[in-house]
C-alpha positions as CSV (number, residue, x, y, z in Angstrom):
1,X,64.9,69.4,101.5
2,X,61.5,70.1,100.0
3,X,62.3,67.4,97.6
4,X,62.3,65.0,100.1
5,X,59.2,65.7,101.8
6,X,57.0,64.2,99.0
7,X,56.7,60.8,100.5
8,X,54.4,62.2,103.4
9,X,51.0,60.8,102.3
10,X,52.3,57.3,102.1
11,X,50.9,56.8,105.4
12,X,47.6,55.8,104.9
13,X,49.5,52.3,103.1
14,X,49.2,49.5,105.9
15,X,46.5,47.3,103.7
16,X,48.7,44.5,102.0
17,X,47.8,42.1,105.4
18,X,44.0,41.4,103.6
19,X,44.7,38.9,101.2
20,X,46.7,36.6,103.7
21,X,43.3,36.3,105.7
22,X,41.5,35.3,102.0
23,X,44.1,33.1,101.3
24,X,43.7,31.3,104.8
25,X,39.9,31.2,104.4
26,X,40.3,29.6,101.5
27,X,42.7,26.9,103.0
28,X,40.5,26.2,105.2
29,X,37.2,25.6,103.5
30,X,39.1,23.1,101.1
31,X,39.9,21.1,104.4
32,X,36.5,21.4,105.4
33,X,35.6,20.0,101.7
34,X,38.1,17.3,102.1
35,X,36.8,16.3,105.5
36,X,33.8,15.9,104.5
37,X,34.7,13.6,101.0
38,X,36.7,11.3,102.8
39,X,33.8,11.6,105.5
40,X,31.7,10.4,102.9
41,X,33.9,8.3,101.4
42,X,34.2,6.2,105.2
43,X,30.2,6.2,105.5
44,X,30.0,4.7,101.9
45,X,32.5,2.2,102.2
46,X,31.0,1.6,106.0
47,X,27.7,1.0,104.3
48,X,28.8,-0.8,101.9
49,X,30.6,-3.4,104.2
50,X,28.0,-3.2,106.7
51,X,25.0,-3.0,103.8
52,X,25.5,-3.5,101.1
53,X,27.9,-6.5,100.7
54,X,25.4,-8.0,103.3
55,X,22.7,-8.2,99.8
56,X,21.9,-7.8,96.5
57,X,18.8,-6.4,95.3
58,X,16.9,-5.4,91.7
59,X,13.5,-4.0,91.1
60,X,13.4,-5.8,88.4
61,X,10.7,-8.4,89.5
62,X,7.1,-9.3,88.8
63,X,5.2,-11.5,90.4
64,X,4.1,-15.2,89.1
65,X,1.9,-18.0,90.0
66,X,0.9,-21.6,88.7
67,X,-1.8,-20.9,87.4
68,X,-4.8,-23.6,86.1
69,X,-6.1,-23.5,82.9
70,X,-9.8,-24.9,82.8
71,X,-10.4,-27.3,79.8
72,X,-13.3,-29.4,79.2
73,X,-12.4,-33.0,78.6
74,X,-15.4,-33.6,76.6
75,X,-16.6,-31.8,73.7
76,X,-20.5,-30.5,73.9
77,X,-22.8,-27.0,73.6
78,X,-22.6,-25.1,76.6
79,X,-25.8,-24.6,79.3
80,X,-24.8,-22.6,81.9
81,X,-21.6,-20.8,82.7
82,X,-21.2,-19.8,86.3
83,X,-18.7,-17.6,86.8
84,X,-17.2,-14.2,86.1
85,X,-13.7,-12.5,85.3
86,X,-12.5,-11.4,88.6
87,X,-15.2,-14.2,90.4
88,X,-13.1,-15.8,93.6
89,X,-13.7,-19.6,93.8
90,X,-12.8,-22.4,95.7
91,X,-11.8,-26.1,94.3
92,X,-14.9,-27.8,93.8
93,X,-17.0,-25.0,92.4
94,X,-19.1,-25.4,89.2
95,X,-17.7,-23.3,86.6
96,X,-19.6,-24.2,83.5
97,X,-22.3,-27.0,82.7
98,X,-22.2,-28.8,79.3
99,X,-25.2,-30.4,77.7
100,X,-25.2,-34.1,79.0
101,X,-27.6,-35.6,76.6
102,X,-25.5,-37.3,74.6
103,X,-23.9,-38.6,77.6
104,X,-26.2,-39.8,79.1
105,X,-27.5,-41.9,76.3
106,X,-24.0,-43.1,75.9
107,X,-23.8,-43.9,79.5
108,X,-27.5,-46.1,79.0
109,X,-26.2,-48.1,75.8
110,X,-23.0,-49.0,78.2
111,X,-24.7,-50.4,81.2
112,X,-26.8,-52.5,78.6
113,X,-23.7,-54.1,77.1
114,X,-22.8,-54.7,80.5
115,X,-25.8,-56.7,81.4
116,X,-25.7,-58.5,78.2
117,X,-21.9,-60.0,78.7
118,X,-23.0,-61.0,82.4
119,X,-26.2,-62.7,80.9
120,X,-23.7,-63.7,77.8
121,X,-21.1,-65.4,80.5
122,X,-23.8,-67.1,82.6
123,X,-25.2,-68.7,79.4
124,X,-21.9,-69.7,78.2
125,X,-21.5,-71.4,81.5
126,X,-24.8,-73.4,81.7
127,X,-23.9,-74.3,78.0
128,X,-20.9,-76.0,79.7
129,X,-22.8,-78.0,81.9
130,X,-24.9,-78.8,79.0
131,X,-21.8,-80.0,77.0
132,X,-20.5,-81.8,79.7
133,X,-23.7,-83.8,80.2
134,X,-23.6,-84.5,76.7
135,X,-20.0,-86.1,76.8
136,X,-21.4,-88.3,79.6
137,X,-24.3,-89.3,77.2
138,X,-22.2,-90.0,74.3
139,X,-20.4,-92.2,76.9
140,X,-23.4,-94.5,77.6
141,X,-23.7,-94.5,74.1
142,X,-20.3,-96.2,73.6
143,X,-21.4,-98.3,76.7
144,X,-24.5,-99.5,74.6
145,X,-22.8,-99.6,71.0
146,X,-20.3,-101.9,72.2
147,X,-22.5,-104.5,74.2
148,X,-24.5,-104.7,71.0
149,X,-21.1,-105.3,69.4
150,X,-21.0,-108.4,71.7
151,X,-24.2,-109.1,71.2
152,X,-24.2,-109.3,67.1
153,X,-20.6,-110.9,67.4
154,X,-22.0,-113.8,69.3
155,X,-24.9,-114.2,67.0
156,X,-22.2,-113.8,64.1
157,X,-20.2,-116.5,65.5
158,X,-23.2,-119.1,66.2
159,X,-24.7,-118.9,63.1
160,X,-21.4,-119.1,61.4
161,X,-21.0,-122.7,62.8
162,X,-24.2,-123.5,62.2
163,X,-24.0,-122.5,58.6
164,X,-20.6,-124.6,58.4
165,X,-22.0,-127.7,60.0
166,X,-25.0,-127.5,57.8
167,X,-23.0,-126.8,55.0
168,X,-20.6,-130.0,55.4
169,X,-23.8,-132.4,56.0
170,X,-25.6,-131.2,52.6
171,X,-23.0,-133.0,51.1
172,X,-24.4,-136.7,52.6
173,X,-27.8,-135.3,52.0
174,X,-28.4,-135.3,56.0
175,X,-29.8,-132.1,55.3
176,X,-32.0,-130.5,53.1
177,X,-32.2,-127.9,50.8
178,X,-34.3,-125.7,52.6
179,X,-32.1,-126.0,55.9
180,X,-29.1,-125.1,53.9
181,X,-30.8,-122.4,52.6
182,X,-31.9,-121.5,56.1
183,X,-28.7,-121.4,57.8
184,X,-27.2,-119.3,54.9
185,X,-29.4,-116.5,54.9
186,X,-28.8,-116.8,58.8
187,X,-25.1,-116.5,58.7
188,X,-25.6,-113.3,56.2
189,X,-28.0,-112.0,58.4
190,X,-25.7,-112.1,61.0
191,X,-22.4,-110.9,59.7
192,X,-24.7,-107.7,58.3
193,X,-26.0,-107.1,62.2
194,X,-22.0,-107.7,62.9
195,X,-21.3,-104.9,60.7
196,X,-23.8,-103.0,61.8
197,X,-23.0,-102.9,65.6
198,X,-19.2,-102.3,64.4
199,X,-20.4,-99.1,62.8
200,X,-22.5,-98.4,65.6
201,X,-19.9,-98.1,68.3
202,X,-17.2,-96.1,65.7
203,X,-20.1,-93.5,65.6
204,X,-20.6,-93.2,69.3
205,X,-17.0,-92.9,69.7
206,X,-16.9,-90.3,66.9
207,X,-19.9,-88.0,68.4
208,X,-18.3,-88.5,71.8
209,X,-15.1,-87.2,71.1
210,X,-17.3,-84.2,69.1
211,X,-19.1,-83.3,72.5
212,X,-15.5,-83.3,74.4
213,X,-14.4,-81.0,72.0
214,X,-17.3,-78.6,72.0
215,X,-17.2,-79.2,75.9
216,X,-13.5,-78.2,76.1
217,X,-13.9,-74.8,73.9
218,X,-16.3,-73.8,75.8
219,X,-14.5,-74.6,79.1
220,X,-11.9,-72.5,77.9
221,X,-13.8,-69.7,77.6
222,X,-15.3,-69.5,81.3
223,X,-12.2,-71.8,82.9
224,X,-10.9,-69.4,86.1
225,X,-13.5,-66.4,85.6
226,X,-16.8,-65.5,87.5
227,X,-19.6,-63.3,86.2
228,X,-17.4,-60.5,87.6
229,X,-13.8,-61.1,86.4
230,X,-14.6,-62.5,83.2
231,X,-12.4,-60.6,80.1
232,X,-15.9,-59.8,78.2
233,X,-17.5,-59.1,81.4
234,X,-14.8,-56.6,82.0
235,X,-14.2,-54.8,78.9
236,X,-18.1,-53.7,79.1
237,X,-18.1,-52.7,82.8
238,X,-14.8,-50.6,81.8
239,X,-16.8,-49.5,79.1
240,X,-19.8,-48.4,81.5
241,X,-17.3,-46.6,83.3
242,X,-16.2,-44.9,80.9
243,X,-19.4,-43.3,80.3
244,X,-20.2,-42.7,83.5
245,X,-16.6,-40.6,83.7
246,X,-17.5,-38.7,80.6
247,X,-20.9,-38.0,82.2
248,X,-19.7,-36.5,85.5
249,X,-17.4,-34.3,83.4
250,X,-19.9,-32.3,81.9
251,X,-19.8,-30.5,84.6
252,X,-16.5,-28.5,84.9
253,X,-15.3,-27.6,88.3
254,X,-12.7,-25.5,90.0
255,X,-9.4,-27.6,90.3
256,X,-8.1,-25.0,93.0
257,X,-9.0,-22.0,94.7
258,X,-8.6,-18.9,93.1
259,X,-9.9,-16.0,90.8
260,X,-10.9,-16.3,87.6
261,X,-9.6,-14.7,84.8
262,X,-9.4,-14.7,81.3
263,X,-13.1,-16.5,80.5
264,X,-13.3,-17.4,77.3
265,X,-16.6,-19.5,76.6
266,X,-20.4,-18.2,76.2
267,X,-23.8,-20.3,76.8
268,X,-24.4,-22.0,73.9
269,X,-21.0,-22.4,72.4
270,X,-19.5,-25.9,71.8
271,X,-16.4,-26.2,73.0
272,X,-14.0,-29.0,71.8
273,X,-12.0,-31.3,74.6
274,X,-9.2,-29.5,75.5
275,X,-10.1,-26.1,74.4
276,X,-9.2,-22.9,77.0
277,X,-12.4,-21.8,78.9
278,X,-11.1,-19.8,81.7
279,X,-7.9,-19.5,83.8
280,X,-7.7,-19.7,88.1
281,X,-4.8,-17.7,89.4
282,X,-3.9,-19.3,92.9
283,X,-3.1,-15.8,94.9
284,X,-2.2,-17.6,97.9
285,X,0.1,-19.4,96.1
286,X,2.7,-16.7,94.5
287,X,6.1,-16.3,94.0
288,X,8.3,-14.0,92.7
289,X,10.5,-13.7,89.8
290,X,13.5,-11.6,90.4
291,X,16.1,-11.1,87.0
292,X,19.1,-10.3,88.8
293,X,22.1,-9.3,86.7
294,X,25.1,-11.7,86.1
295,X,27.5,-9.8,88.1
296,X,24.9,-10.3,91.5
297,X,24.9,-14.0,91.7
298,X,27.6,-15.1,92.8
299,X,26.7,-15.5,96.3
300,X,23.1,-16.1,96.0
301,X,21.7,-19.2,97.2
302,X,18.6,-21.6,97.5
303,X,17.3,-21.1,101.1
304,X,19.0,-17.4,101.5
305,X,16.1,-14.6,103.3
306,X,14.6,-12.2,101.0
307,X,12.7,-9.0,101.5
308,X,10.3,-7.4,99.5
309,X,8.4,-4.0,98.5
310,X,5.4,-4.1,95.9
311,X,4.7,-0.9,94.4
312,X,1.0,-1.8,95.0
313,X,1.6,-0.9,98.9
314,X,5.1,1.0,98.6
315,X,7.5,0.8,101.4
316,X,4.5,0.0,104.0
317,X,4.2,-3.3,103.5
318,X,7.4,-5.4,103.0
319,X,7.2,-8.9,102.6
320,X,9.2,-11.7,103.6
321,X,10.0,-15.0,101.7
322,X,13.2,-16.9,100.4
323,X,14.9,-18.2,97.6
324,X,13.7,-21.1,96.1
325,X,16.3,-22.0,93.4
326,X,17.7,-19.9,89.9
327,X,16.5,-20.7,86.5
328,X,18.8,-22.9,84.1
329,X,19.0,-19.9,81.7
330,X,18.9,-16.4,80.9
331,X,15.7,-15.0,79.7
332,X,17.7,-14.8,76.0
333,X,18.6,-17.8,75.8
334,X,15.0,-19.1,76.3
335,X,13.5,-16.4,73.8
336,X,11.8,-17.0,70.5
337,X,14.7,-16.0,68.4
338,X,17.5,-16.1,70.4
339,X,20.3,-13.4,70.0
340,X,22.9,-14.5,67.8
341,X,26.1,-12.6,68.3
342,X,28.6,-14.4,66.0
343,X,28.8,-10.9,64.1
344,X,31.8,-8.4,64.1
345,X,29.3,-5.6,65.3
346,X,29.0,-7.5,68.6
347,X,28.4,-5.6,71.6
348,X,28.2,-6.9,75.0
349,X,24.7,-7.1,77.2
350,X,24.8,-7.8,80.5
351,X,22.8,-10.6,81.4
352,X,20.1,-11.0,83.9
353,X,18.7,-14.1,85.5
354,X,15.4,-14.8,87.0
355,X,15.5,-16.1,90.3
356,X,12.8,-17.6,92.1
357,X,11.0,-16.7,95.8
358,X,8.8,-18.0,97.6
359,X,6.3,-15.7,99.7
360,X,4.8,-15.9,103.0
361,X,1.2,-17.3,102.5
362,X,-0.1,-15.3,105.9
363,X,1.3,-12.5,104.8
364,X,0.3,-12.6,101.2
365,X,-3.4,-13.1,103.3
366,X,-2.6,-9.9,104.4
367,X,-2.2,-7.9,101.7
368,X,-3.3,-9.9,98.7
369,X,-0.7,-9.4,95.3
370,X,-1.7,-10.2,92.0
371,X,0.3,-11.5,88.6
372,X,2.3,-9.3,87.1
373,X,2.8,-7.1,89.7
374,X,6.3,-5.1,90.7
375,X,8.8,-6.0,93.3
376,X,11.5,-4.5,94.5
377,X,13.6,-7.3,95.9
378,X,16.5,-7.5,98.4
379,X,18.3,-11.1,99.2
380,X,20.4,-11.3,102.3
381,X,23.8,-12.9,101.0
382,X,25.7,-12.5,104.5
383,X,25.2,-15.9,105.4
384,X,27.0,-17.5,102.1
């Protein structure tokens, strides 16, 4: 019996119950964990449906602008410049004067051969009417030539008979010597006169037909032209023009309104036509440049809503503005050395392409950007 009684401090053994309460806590904090996954899970694929599908967005954007570069068109030293970096203008302003000297000299010796082709064309003209009277002249002459003609053919023709008559009666003495003799130098006298007149009218003829000529080449150089459309007359006024063009551009003016940037050119220097003196940058005129990768374009679309965040005014200020069209190439394939990947080390890089936005001029009033500037951009695909 007393080896039986051992067992009597056993009692205080009722604890095994504890870890079925840890391994129910347990259970129950991974359902809470997997609630809240697949909670998570349904908000992201909610926002992603309700969201994110709805856009596509990058913050890899900068903003742009046509700019103007100022160039003189003329080449001459430098007087004034009139502006500063940073300087706002507005088109018309004078930006920088050039020394017009030489234009102006230029612009003196044009209007000069201007005047002298009018006064060049109005003498050719009266030189016509001259010529013309002169053919008319050379006309009476003929007129004249050829009555003498008549005149010394008759006396040719009379003292021919008479020399013939006299001639046959010499021979019956019926007349004498001296009457022969008489009649003979007559009948000479005559035929030279004859000749004479014959001459006469060919060289009337002859300077007539000279005097049409002259009259006709000169014709042809005034025939359907006035003082003010004539070719010579024409050629010097475009000349004057010309002058007068180069002389106005001595003075450079603002082609747009803008700020200026980049100035380049100092009082004194001569610049050469062409050359870069300064640049405008529009900034009520900018756009934006998004480079959206590859994979994001498939549903993006000329005309599609866009909104924007600059990191000049953070998430304050968004600005609104839409797609204007995508570029015809990636930014490698329009690079100075393009990549070349015909190599067995090739490794694939995803590809981004810019696309282009317009902004909301009143709201880029607003809250002015500048070039170069960070975007982060966000284009509403739902509608595509």
């Amino acid at each position: 019996m007393a080896d039986q009684n051992p067992a009597m401090p056993v009692a205080a053994d009722p604890a095994p119950a504890a870890p079925v309460r840890d391994h129910g806590t347990r259970k129950r904090l991974f359902l809470i964990l997997a609630g809240v996954v697949a909670a998570a899970a349904v908000l992201a694929g909610l926002w992603y449906v309700i969201v994110a599908r709805r856009s596509v967005s990058t913050d890899n954007a900068y903003v742009g602008a046509d700019v103007a570069e100022v160039t003189p068109l003329v080449s001459a030293p430098v007087v004034e410049v009139a502006v500063q970096d940073t300087r706002v203008v507005k088109a018309g302003d004078v930006l920088v004067r050039l020394d017009d000297a030489d234009a102006r000299i230029a612009l003196a010796r044009a209007e000069a051969q201007l005047l002298a082709a009018q006064r060049q064309f109005r003498q050719t003209s009266a030189t016509g009417e001259a010529l013309a009277a002169r053919v008319t002249a050379r006309e009476a002459d003929i007129a004249g030539a050829r009555a003498g003609l008549a005149v010394a053919q008759a006396n040719f023709d009379r003292a021919r008979i008479d020399f013939e008559r006299r001639q046959k009666l010499s021979a019956t003495g019926a007349v004498s010597g001296d009457e022969l003799t008489s009649a003979t130098n007559a009948y000479a006298t005559a035929r030279a006169n004859l000749t004479l007149a014959r001459a006469q009218v060919e060289q009337a003829t002859s300077t007539r037909s000279s005097a049409a000529g002259e009259a006709a080449a000169n014709q042809a150089l005034t025939s359907g032209t006035t003082a003010e459309n004539n070719p010579d007359v024409l050629a010097a006024r475009a000349q004057r023009d010309q002058a007068r063009l180069d002389l106005s551009r001595t003075v450079i003016r603002a082609p747009i309104n803008g700020i200026v940037t980049r100035r380049q050119v100092q009082v004194g220097q001569r610049v050469a036509a062409g050359a870069p003196l300064m640049t405008i940058v529009p900034v009520d005129r900018l756009y934006v440049d998004a480079n959206f990768k590859e994979g994001q374009l498939a549903r993006v679309r000329p005309g599609q809503r866009v909104e924007l965040e600059s990191d000049l005014y953070g998430g304050d200020v968004v600005y609104h503005g839409r797609v204007v069209g995508l570029s015809g190439g990636t930014g490698a394939a329009f690079a100075l050395i393009p990549a070349q990947n015909a190599t067995g080390n090739w490794i694939k890089v995803v590809q981004r392409l810019p696309v282009r936005i317009a902004l909301d001029p009143a709201e880029l009033r607003a809250h002015p950007l500048r070039v170069g500037l960070s975007m982060a951009v966000s284009v509403d695909v739902a509608g595509s």
